[in-house]
N, C-alpha and C positions, 0 to 999 in steps of 0.2 A: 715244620708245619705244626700249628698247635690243634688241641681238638675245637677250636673255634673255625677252621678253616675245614673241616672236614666235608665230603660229600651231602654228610645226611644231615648238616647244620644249614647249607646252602640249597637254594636259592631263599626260602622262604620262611627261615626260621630255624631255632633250636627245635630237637624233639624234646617233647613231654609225655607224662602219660596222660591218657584222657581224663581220670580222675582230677586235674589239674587244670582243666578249660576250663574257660568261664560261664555264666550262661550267656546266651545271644551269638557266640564265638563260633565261627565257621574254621571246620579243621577238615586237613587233610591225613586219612590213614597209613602213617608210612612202616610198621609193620606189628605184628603181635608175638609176645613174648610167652607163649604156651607152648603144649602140647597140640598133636596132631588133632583131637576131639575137638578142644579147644577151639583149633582154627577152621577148622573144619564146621563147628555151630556158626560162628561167625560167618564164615562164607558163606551158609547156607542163609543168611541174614541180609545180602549184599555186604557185609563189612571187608571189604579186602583191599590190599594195600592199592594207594590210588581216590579209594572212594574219597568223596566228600562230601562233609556232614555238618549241620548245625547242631550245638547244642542246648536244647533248651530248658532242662530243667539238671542242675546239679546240687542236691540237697545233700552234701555231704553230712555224715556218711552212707545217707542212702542210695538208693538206685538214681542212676543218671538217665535221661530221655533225649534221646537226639530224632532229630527229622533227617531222613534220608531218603531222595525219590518221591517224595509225598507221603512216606510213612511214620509213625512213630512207633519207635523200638526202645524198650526201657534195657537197661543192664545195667546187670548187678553189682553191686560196691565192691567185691571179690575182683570182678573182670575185668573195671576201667583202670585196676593199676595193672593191667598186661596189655592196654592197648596203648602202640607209641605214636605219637600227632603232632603234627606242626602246624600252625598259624597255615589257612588255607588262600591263596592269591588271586 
């Protein structure tokens, strides 16, 4: 089995980090790569594995802005390379 066949590559996609969507790109959160604090602000954000989110503002290197639930949540250029996302179905 190679890591192209892996669980977390299927059904909908390779992960990424989030810093790496596009903008307009609809992603699923399939998990985060921190610390307890970490996950723990996010969650209190709604971001937890599952959610999903559009992206629409990524001005790299700056802060990325996604819509979630009718909201908009900026985070920070630090954070989006600990969040991992796939293409959303």
């Amino acid at each position: 089995m190679s890591s192209k066949d892996t669980p977390a590559d299927a059904p909908s996609g390779p992960l990424m980090p989030l810093a790496q969507a596009d903008e307009g790109q609809e992603v699923e959160l399939v998990s985060l790569t921190g610390g307890r604090q970490f996950q723990h602000r996010l969650a209190e954000m709604g971001l937890v594995p599952g959610a999903k989110f559009r992206v629409l503002t990524n001005s790299r290197p700056g802060p990325l802005i996604i819509s979630l639930r009718g909201a908009r949540l900026m985070i920070g250029y630090g954070m989006v390379h600990r969040v991992l996302v796939r293409p959303a179905v």
